[in-house]
C-alpha positions in Angstrom: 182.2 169.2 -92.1 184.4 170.0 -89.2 187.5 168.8 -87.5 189.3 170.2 -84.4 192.6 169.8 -85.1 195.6 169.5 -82.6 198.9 169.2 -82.4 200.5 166.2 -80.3 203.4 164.8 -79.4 201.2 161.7 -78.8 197.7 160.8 -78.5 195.4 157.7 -77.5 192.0 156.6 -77.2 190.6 153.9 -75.7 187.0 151.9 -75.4 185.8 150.5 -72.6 189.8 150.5 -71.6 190.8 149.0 -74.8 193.1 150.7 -76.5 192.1 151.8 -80.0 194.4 153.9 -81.5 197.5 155.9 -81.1 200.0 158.0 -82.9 202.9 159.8 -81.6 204.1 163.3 -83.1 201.4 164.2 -85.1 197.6 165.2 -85.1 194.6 164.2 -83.2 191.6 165.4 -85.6 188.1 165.6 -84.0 186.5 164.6 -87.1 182.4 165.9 -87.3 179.9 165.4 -90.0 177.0 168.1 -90.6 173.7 167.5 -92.7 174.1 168.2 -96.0 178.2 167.5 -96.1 179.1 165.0 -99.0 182.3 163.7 -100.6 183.8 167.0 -102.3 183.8 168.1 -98.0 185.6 165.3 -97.4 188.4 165.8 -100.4 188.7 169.5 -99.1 189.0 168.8 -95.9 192.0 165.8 -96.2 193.8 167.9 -98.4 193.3 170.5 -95.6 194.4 168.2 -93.3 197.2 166.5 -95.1 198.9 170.0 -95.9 198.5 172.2 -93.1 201.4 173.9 -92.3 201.5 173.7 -88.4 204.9 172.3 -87.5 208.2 173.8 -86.9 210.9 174.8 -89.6 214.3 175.1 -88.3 213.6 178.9 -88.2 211.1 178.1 -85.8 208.1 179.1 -88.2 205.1 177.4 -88.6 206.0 176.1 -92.1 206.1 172.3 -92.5 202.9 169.9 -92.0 202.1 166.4 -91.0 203.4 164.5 -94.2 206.6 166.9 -94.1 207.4 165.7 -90.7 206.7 161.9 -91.6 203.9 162.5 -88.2 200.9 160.2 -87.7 197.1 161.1 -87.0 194.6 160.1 -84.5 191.0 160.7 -85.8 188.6 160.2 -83.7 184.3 161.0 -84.7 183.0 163.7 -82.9 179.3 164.9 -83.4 179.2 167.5 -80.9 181.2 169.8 -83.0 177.9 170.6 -84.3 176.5 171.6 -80.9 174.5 174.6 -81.1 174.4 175.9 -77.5 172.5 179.5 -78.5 169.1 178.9 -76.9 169.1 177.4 -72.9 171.6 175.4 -71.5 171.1 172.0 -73.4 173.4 171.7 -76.9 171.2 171.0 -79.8 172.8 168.7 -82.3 170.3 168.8 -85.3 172.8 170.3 -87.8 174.9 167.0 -87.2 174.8 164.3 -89.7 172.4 161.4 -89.5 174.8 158.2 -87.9 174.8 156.2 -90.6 175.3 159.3 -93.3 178.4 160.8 -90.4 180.2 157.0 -90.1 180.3 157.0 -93.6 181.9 160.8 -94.3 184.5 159.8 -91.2 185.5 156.5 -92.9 185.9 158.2 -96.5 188.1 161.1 -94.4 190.0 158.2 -92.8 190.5 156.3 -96.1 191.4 160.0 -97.8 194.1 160.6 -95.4 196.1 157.3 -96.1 196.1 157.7 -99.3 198.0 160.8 -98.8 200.4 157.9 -97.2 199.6 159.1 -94.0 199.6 156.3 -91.0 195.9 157.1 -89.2 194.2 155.2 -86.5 191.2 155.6 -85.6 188.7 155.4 -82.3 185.5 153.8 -82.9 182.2 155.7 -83.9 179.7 156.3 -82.2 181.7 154.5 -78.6 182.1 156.1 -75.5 185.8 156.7 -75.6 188.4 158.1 -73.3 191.2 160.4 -75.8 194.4 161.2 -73.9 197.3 163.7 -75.6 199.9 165.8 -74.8 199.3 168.7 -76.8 202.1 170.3 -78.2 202.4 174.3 -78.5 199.9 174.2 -77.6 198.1 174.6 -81.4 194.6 173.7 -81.6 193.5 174.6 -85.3 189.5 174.5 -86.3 188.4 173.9 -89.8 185.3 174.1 -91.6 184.7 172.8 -95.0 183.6 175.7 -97.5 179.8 176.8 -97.2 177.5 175.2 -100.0 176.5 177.9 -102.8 
């Protein structure tokens, strides 16, 4: 499981120029699902997400997260994090999660989040969506939930 995780001073997303979702300071998570991820990926990666440090102290160090700046989150699915773009010029997306195995990892990592009382919105899967934000550092973090044994 992996989610591409930024830091925003706002973020949208919008479908077919609906808007979807929103948040203000906060985190927009590209949320993606690979084959084989299950529900222990998903626990790992909201209390990842939940309690990364990656906003400002007042020392100016990278030492409070999300829930200790009372932020929102914008999570938005996002299968071509699995793109595997070794061979020719054409990503490859067979390590991604079947749809209907991927919506359901993104809405237990949605419903994981808020109860961490985090306020989440969402886009919708598997739309065409336009995703606006104003990053803010900029920091761009990348996790991966742990390897399987």
């Amino acid at each position: 499981m992996r989610a591409l995780i930024q830091r925003v001073s706002n973020a949208c997303v919008r479908v077919d120029g609906a808007e979807t979702g929103r948040c203000g300071q906060g985190l927009l998570v590209l949320f993606g699902a690979g084959r084989g991820d299950g529900p222990e990926d998903v626990a790992w990666l909201v209390r990842k997400t939940a309690n990364l440090r990656i906003f400002e102290d007042e020392a100016g160090k990278l030492n409070l997260s999300v829930k200790d700046i009372g932020g929102g989150l914008l999570v938005v699915s996002q299968f071509t994090l699995y793109a595997d773009c070794r061979r020719g010029n054409r990503p490859g997306f067979d390590q991604a999660a079947p749809p209907d195995v991927a919506n359901d990892l993104y809405e237990q990592y949605v419903s994981g989040l808020r109860a961490e009382g985090l306020p989440v919105e969402t886009g919708v899967f598997q739309a065409h969506m336009a995703v606006e934000l104003i990053n803010d550092g900029p920091v761009t973090i990348m996790l991966e939930s742990p390897a399987k044994a």
